[in-house]
C-alpha positions in Angstrom: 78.8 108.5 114.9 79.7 107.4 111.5 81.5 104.4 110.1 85.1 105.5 110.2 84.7 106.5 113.9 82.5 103.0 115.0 85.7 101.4 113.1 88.6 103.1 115.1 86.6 102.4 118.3 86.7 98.6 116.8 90.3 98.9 116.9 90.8 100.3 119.9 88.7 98.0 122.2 90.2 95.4 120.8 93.8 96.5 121.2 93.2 97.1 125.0 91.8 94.0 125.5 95.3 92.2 124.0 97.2 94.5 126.0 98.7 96.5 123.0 100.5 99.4 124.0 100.3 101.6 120.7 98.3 101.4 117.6 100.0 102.5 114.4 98.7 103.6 110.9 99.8 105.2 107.9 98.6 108.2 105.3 99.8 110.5 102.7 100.4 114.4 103.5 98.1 115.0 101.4 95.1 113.8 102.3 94.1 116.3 104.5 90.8 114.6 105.6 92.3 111.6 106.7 94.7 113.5 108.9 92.1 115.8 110.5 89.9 112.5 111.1 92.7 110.7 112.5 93.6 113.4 115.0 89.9 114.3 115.9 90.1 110.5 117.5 93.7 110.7 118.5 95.8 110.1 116.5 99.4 111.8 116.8 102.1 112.4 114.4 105.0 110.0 116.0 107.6 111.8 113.2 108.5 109.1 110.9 107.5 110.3 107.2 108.6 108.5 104.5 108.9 110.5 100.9 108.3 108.0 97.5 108.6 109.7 94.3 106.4 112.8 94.9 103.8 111.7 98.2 104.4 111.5 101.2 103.3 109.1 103.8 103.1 110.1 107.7 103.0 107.6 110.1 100.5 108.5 113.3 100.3 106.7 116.5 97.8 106.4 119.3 99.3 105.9 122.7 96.9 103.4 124.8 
């Protein structure tokens, strides 16, 4: 398990324990690694993508 992954599971134990219902996070379209990482520890696109000048950022949610 590396760092990122130890991290996320950080996150997420501690949003369950103060009852949060959804954990949110931002990244640009195109860094494609950071999408596939997010998903592979499930992470959903939740549809709101926001353009500034020429990147664009997608917003990913995971449901708890």
């Amino acid at each position: 398990m590396g760092i990122g992954t130890k991290l996320i599971n950080i996150v997420k134990q501690y949003a369950l324990i103060h009852q949060f219902q959804i954990i949110t996070l931002e990244t640009q379209s195109r860094n494609y690694q950071a999408l596939c990482f997010y998903k592979k520890q499930g992470f959903e696109i939740n549809g709101n993508v926001a353009k500034f000048t020429n990147q664009v950022y997608i917003e990913m949610g995971y449901k708890l």
